[in-house]
PDB file of N, CA, C, O and CB in Angstrom:
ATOM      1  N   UNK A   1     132.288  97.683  97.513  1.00  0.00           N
ATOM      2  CA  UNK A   1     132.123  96.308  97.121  1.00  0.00           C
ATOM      3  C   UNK A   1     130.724  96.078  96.540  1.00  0.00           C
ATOM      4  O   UNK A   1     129.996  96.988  96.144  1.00  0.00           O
ATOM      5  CB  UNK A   1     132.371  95.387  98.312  1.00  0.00           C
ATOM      6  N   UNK A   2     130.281  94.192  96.518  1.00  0.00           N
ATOM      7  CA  UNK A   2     129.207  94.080  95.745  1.00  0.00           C
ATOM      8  C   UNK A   2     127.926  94.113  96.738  1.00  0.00           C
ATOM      9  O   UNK A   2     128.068  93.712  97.893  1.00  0.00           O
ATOM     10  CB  UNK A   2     129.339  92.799  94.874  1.00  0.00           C
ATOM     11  N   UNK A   3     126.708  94.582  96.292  1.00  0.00           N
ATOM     12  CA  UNK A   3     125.281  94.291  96.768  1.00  0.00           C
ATOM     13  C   UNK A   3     124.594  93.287  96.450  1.00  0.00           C
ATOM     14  O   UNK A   3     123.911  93.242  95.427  1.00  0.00           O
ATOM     15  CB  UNK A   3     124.509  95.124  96.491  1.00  0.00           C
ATOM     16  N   UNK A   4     124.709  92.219  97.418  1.00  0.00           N
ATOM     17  CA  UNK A   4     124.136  91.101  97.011  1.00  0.00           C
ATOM     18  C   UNK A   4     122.910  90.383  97.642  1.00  0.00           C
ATOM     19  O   UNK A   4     122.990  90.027  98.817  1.00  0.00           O
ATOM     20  CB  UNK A   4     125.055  90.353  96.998  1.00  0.00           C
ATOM     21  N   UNK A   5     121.722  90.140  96.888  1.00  0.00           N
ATOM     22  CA  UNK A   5     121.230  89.613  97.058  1.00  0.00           C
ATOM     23  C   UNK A   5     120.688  87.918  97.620  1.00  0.00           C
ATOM     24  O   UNK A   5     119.904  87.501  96.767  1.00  0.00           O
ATOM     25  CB  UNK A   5     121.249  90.122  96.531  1.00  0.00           C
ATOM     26  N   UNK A   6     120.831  87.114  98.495  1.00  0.00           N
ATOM     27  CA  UNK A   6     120.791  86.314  98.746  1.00  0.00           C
ATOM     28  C   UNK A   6     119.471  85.472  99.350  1.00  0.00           C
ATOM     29  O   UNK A   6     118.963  85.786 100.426  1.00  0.00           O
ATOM     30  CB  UNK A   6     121.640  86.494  99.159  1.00  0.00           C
ATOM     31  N   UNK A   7     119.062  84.555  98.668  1.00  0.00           N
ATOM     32  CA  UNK A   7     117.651  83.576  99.092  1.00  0.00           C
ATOM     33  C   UNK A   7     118.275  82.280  98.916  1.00  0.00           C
ATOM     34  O   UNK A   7     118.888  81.615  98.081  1.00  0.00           O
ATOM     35  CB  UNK A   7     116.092  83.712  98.006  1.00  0.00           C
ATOM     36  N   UNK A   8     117.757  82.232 100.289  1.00  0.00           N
ATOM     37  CA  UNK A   8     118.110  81.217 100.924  1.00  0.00           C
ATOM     38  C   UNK A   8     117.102  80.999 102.206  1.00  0.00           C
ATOM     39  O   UNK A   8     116.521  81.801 102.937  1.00  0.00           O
ATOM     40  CB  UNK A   8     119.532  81.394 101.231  1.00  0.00           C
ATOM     41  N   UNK A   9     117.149  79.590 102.163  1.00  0.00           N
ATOM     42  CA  UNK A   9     115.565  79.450 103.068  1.00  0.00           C
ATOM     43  C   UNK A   9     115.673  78.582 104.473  1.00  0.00           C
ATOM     44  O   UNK A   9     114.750  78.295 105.234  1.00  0.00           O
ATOM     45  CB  UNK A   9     114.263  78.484 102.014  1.00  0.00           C
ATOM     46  N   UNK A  10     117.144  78.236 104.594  1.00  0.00           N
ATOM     47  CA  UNK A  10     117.408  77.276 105.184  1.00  0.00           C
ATOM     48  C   UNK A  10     118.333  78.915 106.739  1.00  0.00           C
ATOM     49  O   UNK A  10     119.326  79.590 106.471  1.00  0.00           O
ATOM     50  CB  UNK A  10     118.491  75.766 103.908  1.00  0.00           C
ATOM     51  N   UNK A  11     117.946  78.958 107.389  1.00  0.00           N
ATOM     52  CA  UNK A  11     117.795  79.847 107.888  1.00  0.00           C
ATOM     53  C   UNK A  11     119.927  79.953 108.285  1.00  0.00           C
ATOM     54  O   UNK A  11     120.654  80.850 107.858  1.00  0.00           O
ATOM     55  CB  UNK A  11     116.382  79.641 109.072  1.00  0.00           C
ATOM     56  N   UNK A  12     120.261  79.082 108.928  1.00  0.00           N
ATOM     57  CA  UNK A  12     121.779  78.753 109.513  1.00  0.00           C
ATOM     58  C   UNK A  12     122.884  78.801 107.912  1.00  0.00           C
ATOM     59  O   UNK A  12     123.907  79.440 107.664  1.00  0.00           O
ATOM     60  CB  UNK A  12     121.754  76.747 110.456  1.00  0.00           C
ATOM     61  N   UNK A  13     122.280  78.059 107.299  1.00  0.00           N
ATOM     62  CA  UNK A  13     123.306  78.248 105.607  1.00  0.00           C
ATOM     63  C   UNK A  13     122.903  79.734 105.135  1.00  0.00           C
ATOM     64  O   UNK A  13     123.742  80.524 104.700  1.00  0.00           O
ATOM     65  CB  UNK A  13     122.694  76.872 103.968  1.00  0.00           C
ATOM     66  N   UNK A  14     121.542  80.033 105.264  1.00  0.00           N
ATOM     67  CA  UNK A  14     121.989  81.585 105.270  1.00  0.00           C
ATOM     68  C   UNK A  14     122.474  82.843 106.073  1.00  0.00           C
ATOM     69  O   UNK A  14     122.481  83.943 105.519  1.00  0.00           O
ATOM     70  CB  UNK A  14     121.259  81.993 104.951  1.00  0.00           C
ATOM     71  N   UNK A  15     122.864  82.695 107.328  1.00  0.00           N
ATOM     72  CA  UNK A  15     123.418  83.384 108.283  1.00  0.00           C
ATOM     73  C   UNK A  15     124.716  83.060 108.047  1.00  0.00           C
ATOM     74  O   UNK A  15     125.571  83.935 108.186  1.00  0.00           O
ATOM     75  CB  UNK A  15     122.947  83.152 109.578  1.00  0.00           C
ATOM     76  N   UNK A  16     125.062  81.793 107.666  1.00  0.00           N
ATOM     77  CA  UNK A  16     126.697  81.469 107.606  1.00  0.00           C
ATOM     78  C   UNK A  16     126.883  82.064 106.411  1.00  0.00           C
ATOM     79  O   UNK A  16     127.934  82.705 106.417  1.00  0.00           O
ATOM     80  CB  UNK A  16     127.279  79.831 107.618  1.00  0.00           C
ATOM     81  N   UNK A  17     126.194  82.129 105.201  1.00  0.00           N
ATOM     82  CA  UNK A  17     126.693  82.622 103.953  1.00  0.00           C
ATOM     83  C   UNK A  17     126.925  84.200 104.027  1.00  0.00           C
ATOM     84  O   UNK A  17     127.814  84.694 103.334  1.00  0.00           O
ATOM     85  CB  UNK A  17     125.682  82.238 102.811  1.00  0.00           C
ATOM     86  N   UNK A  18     126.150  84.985 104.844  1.00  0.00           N
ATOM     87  CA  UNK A  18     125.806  85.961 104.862  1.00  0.00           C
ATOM     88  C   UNK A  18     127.063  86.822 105.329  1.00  0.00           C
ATOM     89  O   UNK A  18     127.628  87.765 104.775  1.00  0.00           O
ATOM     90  CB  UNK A  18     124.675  85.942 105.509  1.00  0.00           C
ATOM     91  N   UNK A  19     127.379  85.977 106.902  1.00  0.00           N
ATOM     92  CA  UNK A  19     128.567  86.942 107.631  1.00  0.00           C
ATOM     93  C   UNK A  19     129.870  86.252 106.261  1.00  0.00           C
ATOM     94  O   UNK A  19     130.605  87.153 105.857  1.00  0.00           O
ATOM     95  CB  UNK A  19     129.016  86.360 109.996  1.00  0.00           C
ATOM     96  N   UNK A  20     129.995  85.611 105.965  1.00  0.00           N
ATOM     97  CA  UNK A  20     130.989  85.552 105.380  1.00  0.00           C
ATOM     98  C   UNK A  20     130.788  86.449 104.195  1.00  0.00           C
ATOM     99  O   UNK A  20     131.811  87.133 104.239  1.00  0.00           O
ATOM    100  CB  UNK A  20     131.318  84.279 105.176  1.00  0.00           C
ATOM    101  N   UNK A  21     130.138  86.841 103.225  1.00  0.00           N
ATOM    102  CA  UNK A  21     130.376  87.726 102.609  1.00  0.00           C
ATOM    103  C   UNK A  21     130.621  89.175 102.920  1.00  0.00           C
ATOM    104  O   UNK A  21     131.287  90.069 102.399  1.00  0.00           O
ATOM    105  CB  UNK A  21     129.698  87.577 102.017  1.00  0.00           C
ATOM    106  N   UNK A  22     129.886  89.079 103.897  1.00  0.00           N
ATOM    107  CA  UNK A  22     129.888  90.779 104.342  1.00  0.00           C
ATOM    108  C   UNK A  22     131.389  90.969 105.148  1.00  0.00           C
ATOM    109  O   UNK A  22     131.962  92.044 105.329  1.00  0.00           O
ATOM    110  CB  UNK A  22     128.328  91.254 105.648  1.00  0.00           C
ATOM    111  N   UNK A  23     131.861  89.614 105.580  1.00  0.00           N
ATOM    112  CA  UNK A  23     133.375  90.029 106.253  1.00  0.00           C
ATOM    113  C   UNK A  23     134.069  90.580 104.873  1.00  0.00           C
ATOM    114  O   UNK A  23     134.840  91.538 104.817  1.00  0.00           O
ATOM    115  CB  UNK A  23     134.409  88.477 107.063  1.00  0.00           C
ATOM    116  N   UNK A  24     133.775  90.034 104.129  1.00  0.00           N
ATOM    117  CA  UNK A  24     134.656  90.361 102.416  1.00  0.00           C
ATOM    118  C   UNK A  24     134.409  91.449 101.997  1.00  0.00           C
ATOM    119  O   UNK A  24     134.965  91.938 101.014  1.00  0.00           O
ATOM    120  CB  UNK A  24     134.284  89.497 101.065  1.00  0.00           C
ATOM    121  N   UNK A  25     133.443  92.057 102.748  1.00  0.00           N
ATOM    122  CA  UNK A  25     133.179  93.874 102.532  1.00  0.00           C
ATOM    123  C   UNK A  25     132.018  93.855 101.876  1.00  0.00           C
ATOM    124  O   UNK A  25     131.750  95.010 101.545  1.00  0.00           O
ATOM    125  CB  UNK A  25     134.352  94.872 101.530  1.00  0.00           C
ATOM    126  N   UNK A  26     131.041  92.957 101.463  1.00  0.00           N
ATOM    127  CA  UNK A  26     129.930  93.093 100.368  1.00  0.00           C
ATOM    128  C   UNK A  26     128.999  93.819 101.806  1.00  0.00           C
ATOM    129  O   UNK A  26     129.223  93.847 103.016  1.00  0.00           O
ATOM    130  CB  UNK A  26     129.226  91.252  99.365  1.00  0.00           C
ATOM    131  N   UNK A  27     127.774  94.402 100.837  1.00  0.00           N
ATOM    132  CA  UNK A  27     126.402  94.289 101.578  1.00  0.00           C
ATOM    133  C   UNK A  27     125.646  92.935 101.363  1.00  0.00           C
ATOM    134  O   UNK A  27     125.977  92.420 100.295  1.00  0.00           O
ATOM    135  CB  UNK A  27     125.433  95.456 101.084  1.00  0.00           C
ATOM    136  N   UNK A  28     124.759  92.237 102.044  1.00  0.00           N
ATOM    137  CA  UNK A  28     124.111  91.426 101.666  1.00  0.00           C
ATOM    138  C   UNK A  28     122.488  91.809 102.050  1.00  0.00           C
ATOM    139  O   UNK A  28     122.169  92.504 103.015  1.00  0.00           O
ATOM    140  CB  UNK A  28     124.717  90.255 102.156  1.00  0.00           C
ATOM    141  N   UNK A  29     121.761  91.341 101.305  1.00  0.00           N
ATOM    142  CA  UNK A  29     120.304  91.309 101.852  1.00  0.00           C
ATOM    143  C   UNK A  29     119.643  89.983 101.278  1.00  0.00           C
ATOM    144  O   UNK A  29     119.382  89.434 100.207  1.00  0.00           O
ATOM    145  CB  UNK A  29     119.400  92.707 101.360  1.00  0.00           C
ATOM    146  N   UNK A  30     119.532  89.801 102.685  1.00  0.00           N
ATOM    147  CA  UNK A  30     118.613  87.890 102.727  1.00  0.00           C
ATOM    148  C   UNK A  30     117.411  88.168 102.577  1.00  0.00           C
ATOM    149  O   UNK A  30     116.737  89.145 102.905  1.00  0.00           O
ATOM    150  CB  UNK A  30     118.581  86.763 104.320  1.00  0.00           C
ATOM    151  N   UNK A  31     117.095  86.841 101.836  1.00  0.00           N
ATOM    152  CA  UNK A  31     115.590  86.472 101.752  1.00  0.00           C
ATOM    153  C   UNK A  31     115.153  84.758 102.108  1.00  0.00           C
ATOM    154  O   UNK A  31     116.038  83.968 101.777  1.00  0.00           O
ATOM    155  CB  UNK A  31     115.132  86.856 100.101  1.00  0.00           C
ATOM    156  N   UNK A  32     114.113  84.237 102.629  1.00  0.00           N
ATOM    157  CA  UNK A  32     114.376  83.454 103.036  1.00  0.00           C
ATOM    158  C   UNK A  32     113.115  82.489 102.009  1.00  0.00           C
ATOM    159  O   UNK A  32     112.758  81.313 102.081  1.00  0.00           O
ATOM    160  CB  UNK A  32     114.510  83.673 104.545  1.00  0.00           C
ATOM    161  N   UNK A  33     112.721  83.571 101.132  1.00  0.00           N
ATOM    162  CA  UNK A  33     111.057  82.176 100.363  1.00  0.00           C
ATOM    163  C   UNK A  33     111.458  83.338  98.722  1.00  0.00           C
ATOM    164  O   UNK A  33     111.956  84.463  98.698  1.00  0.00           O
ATOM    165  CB  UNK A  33     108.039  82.529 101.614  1.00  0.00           C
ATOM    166  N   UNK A  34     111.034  82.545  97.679  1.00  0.00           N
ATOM    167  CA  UNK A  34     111.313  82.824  96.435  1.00  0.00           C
ATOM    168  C   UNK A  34     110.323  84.169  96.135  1.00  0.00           C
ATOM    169  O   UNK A  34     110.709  85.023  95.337  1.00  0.00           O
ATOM    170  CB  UNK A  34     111.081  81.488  95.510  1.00  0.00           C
ATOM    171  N   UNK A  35     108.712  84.327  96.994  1.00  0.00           N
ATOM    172  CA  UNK A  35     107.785  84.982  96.878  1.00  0.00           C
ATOM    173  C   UNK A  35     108.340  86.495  97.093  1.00  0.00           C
ATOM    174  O   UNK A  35     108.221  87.448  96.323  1.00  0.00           O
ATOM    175  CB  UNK A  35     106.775  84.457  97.724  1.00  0.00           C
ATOM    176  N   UNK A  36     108.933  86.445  98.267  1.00  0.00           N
ATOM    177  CA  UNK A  36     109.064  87.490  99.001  1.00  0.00           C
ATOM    178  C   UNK A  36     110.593  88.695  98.223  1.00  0.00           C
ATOM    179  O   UNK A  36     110.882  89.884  98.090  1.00  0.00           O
ATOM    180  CB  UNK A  36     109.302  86.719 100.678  1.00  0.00           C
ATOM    181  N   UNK A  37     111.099  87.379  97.939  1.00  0.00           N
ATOM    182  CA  UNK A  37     112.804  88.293  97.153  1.00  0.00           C
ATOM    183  C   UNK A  37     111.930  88.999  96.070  1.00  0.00           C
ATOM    184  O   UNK A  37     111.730  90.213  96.115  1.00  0.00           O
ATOM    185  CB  UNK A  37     114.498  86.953  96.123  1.00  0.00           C
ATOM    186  N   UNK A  38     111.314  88.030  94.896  1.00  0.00           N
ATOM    187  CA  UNK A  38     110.842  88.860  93.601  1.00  0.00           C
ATOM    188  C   UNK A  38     109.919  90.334  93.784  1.00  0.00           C
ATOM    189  O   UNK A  38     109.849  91.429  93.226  1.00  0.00           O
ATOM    190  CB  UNK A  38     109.873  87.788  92.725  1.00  0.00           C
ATOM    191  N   UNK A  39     109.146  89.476  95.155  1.00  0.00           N
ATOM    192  CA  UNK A  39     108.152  91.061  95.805  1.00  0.00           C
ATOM    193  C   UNK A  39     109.478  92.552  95.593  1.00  0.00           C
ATOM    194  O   UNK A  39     109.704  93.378  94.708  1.00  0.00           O
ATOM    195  CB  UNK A  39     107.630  90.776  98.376  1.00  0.00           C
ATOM    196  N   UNK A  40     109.965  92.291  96.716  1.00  0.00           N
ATOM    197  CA  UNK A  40     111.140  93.141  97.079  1.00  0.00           C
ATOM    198  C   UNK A  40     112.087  93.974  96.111  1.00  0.00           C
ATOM    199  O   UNK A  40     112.342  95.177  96.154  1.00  0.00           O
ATOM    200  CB  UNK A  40     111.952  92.310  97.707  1.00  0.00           C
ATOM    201  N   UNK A  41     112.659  92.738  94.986  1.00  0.00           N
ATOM    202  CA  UNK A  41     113.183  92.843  94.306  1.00  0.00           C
ATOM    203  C   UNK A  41     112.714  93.435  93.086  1.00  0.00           C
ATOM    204  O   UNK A  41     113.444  94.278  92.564  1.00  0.00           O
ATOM    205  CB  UNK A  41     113.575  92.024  94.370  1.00  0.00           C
ATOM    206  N   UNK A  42     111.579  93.130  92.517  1.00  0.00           N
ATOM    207  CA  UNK A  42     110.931  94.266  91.673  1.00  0.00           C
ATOM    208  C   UNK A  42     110.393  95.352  92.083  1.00  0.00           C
ATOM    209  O   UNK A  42     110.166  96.119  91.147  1.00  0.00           O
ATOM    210  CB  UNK A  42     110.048  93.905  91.025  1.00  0.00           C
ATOM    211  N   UNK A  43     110.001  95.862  93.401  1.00  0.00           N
ATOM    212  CA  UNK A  43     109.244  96.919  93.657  1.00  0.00           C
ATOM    213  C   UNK A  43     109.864  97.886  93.316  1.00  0.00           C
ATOM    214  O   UNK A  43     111.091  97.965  93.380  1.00  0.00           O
ATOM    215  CB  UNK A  43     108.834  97.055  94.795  1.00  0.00           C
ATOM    216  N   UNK A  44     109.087  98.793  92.891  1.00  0.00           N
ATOM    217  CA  UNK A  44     109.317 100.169  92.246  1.00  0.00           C
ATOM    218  C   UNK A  44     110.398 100.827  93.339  1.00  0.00           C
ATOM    219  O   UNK A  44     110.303 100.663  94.555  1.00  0.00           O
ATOM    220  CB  UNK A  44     107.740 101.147  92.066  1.00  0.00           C
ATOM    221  N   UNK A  45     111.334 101.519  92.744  1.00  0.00           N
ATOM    222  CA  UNK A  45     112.415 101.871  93.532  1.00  0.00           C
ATOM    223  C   UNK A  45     113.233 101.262  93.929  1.00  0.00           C
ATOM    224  O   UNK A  45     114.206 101.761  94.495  1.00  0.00           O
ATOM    225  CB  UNK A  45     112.226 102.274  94.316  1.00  0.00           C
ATOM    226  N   UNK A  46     113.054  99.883  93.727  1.00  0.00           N
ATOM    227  CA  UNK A  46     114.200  99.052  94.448  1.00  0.00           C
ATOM    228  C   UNK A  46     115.685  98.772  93.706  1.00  0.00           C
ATOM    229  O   UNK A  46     115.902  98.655  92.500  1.00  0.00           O
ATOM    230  CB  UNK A  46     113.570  97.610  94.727  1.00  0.00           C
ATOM    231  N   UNK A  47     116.326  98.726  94.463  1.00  0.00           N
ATOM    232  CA  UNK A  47     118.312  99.214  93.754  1.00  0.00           C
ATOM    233  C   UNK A  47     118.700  97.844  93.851  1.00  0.00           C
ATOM    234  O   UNK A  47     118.990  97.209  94.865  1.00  0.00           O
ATOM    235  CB  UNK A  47     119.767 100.504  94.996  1.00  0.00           C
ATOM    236  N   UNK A  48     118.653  97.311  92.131  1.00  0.00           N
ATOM    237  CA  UNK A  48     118.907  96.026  91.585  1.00  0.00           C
ATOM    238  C   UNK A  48     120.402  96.021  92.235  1.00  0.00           C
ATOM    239  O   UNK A  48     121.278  96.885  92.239  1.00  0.00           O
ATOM    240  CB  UNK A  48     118.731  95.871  89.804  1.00  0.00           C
ATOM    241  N   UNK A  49     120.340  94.514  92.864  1.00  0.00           N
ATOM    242  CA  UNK A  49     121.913  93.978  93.313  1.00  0.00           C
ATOM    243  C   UNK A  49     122.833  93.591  92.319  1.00  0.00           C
ATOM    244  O   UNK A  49     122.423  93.535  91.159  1.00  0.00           O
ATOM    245  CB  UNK A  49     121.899  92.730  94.172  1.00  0.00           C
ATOM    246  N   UNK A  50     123.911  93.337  92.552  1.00  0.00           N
ATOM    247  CA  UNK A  50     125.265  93.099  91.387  1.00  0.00           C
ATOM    248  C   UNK A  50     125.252  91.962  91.591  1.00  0.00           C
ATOM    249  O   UNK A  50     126.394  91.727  91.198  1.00  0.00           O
ATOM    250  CB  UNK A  50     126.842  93.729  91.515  1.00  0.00           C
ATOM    251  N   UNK A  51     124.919  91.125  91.863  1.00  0.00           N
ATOM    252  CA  UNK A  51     124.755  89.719  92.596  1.00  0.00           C
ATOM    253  C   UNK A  51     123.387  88.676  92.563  1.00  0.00           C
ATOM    254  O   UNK A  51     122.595  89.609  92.425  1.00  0.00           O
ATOM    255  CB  UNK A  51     124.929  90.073  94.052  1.00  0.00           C
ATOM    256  N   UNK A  52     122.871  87.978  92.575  1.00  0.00           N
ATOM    257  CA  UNK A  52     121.911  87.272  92.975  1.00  0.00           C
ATOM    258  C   UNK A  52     122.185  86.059  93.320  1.00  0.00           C
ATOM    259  O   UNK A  52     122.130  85.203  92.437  1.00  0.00           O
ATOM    260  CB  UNK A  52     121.077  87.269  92.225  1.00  0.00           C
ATOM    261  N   UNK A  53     122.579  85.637  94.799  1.00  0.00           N
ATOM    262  CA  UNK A  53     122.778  84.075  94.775  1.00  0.00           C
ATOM    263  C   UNK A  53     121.549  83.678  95.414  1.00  0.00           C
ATOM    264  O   UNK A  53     120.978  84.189  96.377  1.00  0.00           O
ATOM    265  CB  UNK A  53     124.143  83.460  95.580  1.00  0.00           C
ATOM    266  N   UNK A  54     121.197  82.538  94.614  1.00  0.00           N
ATOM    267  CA  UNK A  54     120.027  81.592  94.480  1.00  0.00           C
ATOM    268  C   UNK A  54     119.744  80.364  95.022  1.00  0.00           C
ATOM    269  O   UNK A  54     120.438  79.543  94.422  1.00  0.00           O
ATOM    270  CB  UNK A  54     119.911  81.327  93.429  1.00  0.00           C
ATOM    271  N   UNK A  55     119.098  79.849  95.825  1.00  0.00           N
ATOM    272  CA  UNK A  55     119.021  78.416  96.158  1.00  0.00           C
ATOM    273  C   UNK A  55     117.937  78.051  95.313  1.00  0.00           C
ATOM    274  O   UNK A  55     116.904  78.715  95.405  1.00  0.00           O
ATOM    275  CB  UNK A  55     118.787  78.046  97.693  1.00  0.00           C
ATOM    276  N   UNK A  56     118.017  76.778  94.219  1.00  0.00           N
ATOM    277  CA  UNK A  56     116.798  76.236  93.775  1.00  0.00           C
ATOM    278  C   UNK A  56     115.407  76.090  94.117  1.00  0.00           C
ATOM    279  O   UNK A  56     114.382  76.625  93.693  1.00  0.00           O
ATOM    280  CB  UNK A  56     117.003  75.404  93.674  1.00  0.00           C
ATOM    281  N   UNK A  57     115.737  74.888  95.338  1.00  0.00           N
ATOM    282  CA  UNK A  57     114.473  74.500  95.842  1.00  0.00           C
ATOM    283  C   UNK A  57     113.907  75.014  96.607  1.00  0.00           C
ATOM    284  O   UNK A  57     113.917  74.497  97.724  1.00  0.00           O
ATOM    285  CB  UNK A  57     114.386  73.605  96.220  1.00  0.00           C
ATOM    286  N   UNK A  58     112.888  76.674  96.341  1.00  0.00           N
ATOM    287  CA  UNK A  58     112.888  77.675  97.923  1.00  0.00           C
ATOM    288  C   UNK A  58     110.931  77.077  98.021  1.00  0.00           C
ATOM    289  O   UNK A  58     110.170  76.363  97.367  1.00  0.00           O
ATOM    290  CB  UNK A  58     113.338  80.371  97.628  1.00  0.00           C
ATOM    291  N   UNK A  59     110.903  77.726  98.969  1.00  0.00           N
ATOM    292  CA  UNK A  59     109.063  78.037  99.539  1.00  0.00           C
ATOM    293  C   UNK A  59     108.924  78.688  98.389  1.00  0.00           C
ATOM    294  O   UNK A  59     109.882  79.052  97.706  1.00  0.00           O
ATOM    295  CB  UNK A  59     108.517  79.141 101.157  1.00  0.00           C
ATOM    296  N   UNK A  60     107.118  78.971  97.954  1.00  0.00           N
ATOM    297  CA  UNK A  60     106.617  79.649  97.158  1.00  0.00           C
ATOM    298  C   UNK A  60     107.026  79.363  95.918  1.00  0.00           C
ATOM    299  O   UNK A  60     106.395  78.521  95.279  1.00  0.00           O
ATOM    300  CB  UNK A  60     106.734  80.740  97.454  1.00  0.00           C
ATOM    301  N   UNK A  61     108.110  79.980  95.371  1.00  0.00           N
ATOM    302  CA  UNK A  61     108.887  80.300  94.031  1.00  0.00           C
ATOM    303  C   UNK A  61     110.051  79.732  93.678  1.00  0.00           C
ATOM    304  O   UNK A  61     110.940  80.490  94.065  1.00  0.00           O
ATOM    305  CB  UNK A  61     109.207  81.537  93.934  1.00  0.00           C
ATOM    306  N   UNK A  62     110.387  79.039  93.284  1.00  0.00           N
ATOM    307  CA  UNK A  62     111.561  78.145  93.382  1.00  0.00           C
ATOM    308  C   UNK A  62     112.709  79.120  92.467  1.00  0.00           C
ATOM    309  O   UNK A  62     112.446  79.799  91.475  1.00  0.00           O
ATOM    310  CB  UNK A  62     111.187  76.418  92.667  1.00  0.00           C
ATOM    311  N   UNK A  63     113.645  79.002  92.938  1.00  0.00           N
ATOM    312  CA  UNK A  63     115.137  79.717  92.324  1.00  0.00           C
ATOM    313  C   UNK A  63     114.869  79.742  90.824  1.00  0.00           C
ATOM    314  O   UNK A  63     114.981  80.898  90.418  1.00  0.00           O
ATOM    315  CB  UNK A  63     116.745  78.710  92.652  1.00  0.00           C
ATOM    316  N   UNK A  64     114.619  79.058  90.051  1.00  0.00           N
ATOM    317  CA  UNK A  64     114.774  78.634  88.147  1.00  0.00           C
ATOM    318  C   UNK A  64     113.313  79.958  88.227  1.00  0.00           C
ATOM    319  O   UNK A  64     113.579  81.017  87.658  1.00  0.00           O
ATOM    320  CB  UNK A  64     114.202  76.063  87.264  1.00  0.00           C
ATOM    321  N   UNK A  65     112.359  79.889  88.678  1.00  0.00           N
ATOM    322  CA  UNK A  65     111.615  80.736  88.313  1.00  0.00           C
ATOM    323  C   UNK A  65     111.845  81.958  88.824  1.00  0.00           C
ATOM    324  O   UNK A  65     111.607  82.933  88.111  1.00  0.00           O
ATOM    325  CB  UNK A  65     110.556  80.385  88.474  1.00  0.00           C
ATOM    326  N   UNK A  66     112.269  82.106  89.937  1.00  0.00           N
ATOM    327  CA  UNK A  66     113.116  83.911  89.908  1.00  0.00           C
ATOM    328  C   UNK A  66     113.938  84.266  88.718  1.00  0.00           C
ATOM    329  O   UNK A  66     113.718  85.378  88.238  1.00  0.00           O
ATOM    330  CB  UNK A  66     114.397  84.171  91.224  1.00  0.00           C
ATOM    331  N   UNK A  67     114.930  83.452  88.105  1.00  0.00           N
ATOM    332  CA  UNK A  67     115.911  83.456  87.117  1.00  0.00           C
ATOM    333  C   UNK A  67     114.483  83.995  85.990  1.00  0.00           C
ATOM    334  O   UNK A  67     114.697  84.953  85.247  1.00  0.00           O
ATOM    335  CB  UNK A  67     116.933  81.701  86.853  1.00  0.00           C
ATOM    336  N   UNK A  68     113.555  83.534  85.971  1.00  0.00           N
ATOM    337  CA  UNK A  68     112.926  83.095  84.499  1.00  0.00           C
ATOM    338  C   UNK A  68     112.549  84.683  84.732  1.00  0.00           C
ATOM    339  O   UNK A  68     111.910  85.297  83.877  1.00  0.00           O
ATOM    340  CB  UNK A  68     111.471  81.578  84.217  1.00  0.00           C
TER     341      UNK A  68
END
């Protein structure tokens, strides 16, 4: 299945989003502030997800500027 990335900052909407995808067979990996996903997510070596779901309004980095 898919590897998905998920930021989300609201700690319970992302635990609920989370088991539900992964019951659907995905992997997921949470992030909970906009700073920390792009850290992660660009570091050298890191295995781009098939996925990115986004919450807009995060800490640090807001969703539209991860996109950008």
């Amino acid at each position: 299945m898919a590897h998905i990335a998920l930021v989300e900052d609201e700690p319970e909407l992302s635990a609920l989003v989370t088991r539900s995808l992964q019951e659907a067979g995905h992997t997921v990996e949470p992030y909970f502030d906009g700073e920390t996903a792009l850290k992660r997510l660009l570091a050298p070596g890191a295995t781009d997800p098939d996925l990115l779901v986004l919450d807009l309004m995060l800490p640090k980095v807001d969703g539209l500027e991860i996109c950008r």
